[in-house]
C-alpha positions as a printed NumPy array, in Angstrom:
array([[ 89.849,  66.213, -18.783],
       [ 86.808,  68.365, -19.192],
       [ 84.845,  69.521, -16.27 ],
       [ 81.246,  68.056, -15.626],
       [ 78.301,  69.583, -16.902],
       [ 76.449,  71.264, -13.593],
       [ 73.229,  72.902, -14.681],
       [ 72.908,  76.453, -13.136],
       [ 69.545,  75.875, -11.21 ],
       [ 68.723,  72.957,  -9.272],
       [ 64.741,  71.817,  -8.746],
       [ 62.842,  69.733,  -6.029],
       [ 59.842,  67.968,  -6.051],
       [ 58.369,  69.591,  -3.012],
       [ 57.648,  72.553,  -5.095],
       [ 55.667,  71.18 ,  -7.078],
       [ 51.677,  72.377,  -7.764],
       [ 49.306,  70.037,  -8.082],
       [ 48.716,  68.644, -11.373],
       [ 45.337,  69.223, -13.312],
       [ 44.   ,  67.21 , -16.547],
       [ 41.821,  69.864, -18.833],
       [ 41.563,  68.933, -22.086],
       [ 38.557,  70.782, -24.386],
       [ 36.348,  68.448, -26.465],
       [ 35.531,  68.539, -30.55 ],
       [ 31.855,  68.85 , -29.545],
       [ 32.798,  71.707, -27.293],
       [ 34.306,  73.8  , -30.3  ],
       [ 31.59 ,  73.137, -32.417],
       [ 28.917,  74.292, -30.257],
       [ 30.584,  77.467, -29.585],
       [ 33.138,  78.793, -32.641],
       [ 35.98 ,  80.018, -31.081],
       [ 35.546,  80.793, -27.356],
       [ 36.037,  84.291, -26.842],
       [ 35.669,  85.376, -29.904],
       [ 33.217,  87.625, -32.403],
       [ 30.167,  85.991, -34.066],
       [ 31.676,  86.967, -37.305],
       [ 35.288,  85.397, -36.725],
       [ 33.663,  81.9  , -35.889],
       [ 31.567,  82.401, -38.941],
       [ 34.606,  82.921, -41.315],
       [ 36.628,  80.157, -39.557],
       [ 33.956,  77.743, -40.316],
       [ 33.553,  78.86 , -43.636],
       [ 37.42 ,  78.562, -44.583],
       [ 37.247,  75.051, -43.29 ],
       [ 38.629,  74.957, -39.683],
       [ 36.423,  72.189, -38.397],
       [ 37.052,  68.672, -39.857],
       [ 34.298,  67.207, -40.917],
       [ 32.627,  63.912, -38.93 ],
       [ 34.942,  60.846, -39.513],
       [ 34.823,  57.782, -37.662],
       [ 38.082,  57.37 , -38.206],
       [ 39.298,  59.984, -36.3  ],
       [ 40.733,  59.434, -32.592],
       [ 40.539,  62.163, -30.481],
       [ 44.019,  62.703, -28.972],
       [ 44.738,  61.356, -25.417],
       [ 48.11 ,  61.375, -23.921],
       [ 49.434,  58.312, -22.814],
       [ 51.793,  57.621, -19.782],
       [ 56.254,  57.461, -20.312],
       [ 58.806,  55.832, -18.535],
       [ 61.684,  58.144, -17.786],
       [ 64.159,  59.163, -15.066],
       [ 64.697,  62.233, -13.142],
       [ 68.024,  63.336, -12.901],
       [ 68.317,  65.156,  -9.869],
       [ 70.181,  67.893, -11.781],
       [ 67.303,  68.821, -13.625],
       [ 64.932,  68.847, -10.417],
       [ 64.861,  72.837, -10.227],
       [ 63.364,  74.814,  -7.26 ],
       [ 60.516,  76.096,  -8.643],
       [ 56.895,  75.838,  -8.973],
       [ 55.802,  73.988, -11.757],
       [ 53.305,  76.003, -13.497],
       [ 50.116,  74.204, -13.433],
       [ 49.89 ,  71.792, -16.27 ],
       [ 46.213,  72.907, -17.033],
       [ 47.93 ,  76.593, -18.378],
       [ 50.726,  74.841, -19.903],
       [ 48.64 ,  72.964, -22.171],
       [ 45.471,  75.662, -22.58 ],
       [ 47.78 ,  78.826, -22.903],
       [ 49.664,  78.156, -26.379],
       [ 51.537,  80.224, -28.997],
       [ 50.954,  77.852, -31.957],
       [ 49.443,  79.22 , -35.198],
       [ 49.035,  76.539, -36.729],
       [ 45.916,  75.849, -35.365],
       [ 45.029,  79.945, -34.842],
       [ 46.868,  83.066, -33.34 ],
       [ 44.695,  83.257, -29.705],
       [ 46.44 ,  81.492, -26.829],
       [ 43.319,  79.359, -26.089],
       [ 43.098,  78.191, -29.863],
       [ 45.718,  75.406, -30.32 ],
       [ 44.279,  73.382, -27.361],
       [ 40.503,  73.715, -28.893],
       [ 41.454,  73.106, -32.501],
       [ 43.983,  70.519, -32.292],
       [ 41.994,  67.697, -30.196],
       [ 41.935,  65.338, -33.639],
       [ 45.346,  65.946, -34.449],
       [ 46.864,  63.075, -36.038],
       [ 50.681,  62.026, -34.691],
       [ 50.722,  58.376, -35.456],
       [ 51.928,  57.482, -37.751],
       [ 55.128,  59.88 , -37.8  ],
       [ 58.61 ,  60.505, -39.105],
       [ 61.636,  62.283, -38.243],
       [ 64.323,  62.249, -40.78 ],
       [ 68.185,  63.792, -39.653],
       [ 70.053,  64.258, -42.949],
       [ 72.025,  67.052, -44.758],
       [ 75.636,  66.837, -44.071],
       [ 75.585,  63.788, -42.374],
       [ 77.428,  60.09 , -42.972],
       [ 74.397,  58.113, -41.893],
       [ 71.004,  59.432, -42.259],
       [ 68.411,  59.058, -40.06 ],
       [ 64.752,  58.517, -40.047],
       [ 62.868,  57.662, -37.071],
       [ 58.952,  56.414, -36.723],
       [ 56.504,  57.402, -34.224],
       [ 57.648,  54.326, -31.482],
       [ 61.117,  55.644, -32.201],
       [ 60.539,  58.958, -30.777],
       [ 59.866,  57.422, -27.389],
       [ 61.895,  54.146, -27.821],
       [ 65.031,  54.85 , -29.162],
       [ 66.817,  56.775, -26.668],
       [ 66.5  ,  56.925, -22.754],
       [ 64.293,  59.571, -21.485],
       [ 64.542,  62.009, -18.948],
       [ 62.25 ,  64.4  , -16.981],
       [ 64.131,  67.771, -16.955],
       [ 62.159,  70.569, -15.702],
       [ 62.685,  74.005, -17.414],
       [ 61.998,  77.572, -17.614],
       [ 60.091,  78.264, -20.541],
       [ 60.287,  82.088, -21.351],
       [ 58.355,  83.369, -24.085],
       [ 59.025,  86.13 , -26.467],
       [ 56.187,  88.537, -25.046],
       [ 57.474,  88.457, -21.166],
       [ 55.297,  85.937, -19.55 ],
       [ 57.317,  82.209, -18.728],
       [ 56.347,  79.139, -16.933],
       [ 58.219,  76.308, -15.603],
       [ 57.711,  72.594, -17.161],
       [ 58.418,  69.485, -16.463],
       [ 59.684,  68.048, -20.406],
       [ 59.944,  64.748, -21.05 ],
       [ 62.796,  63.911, -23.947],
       [ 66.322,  63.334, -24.695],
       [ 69.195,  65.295, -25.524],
       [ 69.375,  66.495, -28.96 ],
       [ 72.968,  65.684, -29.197],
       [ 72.462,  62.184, -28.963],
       [ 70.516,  61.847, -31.751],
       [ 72.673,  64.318, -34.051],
       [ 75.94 ,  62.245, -33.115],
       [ 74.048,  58.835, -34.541],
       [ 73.293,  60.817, -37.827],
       [ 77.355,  61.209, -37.357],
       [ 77.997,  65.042, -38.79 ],
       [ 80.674,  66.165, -41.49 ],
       [ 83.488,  68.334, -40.94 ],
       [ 81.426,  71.11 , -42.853],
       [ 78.005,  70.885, -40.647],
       [ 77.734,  74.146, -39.051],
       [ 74.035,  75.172, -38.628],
       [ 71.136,  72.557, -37.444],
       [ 68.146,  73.395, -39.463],
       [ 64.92 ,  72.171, -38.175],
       [ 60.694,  72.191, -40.135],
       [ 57.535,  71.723, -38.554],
       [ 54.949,  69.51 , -40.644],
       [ 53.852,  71.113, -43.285],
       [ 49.554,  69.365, -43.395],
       [ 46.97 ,  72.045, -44.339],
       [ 44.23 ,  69.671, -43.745],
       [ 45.193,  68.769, -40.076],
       [ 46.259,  72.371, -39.202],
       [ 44.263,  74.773, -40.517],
       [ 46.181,  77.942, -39.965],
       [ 48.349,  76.843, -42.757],
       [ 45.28 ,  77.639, -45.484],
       [ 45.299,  81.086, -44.237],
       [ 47.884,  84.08 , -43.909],
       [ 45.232,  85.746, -41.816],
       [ 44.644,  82.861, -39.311],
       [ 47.825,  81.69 , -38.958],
       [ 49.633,  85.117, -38.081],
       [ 50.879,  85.888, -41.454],
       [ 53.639,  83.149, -41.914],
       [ 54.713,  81.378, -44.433],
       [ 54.58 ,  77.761, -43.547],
       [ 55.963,  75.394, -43.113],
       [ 57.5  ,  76.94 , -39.502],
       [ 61.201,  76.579, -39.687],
       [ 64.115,  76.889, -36.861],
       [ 67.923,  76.878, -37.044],
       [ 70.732,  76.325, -34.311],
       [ 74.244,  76.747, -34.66 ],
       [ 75.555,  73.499, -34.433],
       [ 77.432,  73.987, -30.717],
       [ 73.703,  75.534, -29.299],
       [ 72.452,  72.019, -31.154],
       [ 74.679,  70.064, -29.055],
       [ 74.661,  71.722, -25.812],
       [ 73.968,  68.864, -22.843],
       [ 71.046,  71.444, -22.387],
       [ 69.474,  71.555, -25.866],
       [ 66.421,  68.707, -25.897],
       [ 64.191,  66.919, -27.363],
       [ 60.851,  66.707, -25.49 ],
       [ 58.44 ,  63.685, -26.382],
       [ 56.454,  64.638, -23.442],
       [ 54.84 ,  66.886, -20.374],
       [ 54.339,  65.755, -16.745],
       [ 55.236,  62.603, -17.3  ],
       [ 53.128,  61.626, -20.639],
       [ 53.204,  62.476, -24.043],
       [ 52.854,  65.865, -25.824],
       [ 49.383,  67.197, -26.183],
       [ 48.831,  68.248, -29.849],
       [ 48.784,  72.052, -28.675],
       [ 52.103,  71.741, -27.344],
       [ 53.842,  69.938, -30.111],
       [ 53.515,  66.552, -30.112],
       [ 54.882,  64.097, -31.425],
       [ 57.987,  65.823, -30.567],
       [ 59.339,  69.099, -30.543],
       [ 62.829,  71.196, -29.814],
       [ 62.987,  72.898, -26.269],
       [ 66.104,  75.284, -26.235],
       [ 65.527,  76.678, -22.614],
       [ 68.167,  79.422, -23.074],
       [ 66.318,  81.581, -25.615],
       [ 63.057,  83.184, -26.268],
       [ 60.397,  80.604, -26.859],
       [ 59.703,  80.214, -30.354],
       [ 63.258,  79.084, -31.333],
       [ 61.567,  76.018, -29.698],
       [ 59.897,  74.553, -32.71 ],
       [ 56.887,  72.179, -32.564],
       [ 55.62 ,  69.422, -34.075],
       [ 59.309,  68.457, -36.639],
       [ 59.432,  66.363, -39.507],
       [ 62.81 ,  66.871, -40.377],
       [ 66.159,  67.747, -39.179],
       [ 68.841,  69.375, -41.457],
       [ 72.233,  69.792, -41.037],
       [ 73.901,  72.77 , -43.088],
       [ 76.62 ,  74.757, -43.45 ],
       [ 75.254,  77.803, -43.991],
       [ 73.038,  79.828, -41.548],
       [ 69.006,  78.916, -42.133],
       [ 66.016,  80.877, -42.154],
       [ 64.213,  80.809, -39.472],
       [ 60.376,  81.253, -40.013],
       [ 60.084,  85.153, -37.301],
       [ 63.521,  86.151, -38.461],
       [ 61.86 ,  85.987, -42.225],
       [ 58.762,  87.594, -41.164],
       [ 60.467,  90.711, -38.828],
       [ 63.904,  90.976, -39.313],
       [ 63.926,  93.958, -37.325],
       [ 62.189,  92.311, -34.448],
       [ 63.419,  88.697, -34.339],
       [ 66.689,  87.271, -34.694],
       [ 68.466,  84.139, -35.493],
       [ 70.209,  83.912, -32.21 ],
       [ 67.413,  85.234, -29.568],
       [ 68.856,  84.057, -26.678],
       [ 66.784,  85.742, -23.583],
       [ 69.075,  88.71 , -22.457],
       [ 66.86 ,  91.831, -20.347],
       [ 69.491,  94.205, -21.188],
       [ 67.998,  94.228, -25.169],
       [ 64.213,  94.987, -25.219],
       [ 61.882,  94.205, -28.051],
       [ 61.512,  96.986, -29.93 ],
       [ 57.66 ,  97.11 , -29.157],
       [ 58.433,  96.486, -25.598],
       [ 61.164,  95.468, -22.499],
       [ 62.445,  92.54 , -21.487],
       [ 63.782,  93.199, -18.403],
       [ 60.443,  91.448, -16.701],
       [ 58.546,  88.31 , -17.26 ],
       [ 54.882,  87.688, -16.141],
       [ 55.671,  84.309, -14.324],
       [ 52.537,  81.666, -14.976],
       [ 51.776,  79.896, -11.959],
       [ 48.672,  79.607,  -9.53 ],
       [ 45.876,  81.467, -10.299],
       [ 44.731,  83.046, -13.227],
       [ 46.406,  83.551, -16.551],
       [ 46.256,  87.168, -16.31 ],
       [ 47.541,  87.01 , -12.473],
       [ 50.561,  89.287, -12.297],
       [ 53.318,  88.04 , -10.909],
       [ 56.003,  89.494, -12.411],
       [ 59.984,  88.696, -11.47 ],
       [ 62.902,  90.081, -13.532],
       [ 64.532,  88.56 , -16.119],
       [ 67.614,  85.975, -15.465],
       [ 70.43 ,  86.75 , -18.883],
       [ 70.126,  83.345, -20.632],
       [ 66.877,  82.773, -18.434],
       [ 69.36 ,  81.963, -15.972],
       [ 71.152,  78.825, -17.534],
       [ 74.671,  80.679, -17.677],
       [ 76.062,  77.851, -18.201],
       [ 75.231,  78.804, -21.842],
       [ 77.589,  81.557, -21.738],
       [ 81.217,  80.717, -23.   ],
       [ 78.963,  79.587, -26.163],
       [ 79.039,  83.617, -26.885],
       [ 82.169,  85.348, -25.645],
       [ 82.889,  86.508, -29.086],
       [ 79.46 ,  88.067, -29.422],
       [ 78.129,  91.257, -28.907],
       [ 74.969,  90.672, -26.768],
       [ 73.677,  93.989, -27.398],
       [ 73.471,  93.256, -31.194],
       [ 72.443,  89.725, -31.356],
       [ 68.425,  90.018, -30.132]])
């Protein structure tokens, strides 16, 4: 009889820092280009067409409450990191490469409607609409460390389900190995797309891969949501992967479509620095980036962005459960 799953960090609600609501408005970004940035940059981002154009049609995004439970499991002792940075402080260059762009450029994002399709080597292929997302299975709050690529981290409370239940609907052949995943691929609504300069260089659409075992790990999840309501645009909505065992952008935003394969699949920073990204990247301090270490994390909490409050890094950002999942691996090797 196999053991029950016990997550390696437990979290309470007393730890908790108070939540904050920021969200920047349209008529905000117009007035001012890109905040922080030269006269010449807003001037060129206008020009290649990174503001939409008036249309009454258009609904500003606003989140919108869930229903969920909270496993106390997945209650972890650790303070949340305010949700004002988690959803103004954002690696997603889709909508541009600064941290503070996603949030400002994304406010018209449209989500609804929306499809997720689960196919490949499966018996019974799956698509799902927008009310499916939130609908179909139960949710949970499960609050976990986020750890990003370039040593800073926060801690979130997600909103989702576990990835595994909706792979073993799709019901997987013998042959599935890999779990490919692909961010939308819509120029028009996410301007970093139209240009290699704006949107870091990549060539869209942003793809992901699991093995299929990472894919079905009770810890592997799909998040619909953020302190208790759905995703903010910035952050991925409608729904997005959130692997909390490796570096954050294996956590892809924003999916269309879910693939499963037998071979390994590209994966979108693996394709663009081989040298500097791999497929695996599960967070390990003993293997530094080659442009920098890894042994230390700038921890986002109270105070400022730029506050330094730096702890060391946990191996598998501390979920060890994770482990057995690479015995055969060389850890050293497999950045």
């Amino acid at each position: 009889m196999p053991k029950p799953f016990k997550p390696s960090v437990q979290l309470k609600e007393n730890d908790v820092t108070d939540e904050r609501v920021y969200m920047n408005r349209r008529s905000l970004l117009k007035s001012m280009g890109f905040i922080g940035a030269s006269t010449l940059l807003a001037k060129s981002a206008s020009a290649a067409g990174w503001f939409w154009e008036d249309d009454e049609e258009k609904v500003p995004f606003k989140s919108e409450p869930l229903e969920f439970s909270q496993p106390p499991k997945f209650q972890i002792s650790e303070t949340r990191t305010p949700e004002n940075k988690v959803i103004s402080y954002n690696n997603f260059y889709e909508f541009g490469t600064a941290k503070d762009a996603p949030a400002k450029n994304a406010t018209e994002f449209q989500t609804n409607p929306w499809t997720l399709t689960i196919d490949g080597l499966v018996k019974k292929p799956i698509t799902l609409d927008y009310n499916a997302l939130t609908t179909r299975f139960p949710l949970e709050e499960r609050i976990y460390r986020l750890r990003c690529v370039e040593a800073w981290s926060m801690v979130i409370p997600w909103v989702g389900f576990e990835l595994a239940a909706l792979i073993k609907q799709a019901d997987p052949l013998m042959s599935a190995k890999y779990v490919a995943f692909e961010t939308l691929y819509d120029p028009d609504q996410m301007p970093g797309q139209r240009s290699r300069f704006m949107g870091g260089g990549i060539d869209y659409p942003y793809v992901e891969g699991l093995r299929l075992d990472e894919a079905m790990h009770p810890l592997t999840m799909m998040a619909v949501g953020l302190y208790g309501k759905t995703l903010p645009p910035q952050n991925g909505a409608p729904i997005r992967l959130v692997v909390p065992w490796k570096y954050g952008f294996k956590s892809i935003k924003s999916i269309v479509r879910i693939r499963l394969t037998d071979k390994e699949p590209p994966t979108t920073w693996n394709r663009l620095a081989a040298n500097e990204y791999g497929f695996y990247a599960n967070v390990n301090p003993n293997v530094a980036h080659p442009r920098w270490s890894q042994a230390s994390e700038r921890r986002i909490t109270t105070g400022g962005l730029l506050t330094r409050n730096r702890i060391d890094t946990q191996l598998f950002n501390g979920y060890t459960e994770v482990a057995p999942m690479y015995n055969d691996m060389n850890l050293s090797r497999y950045y």
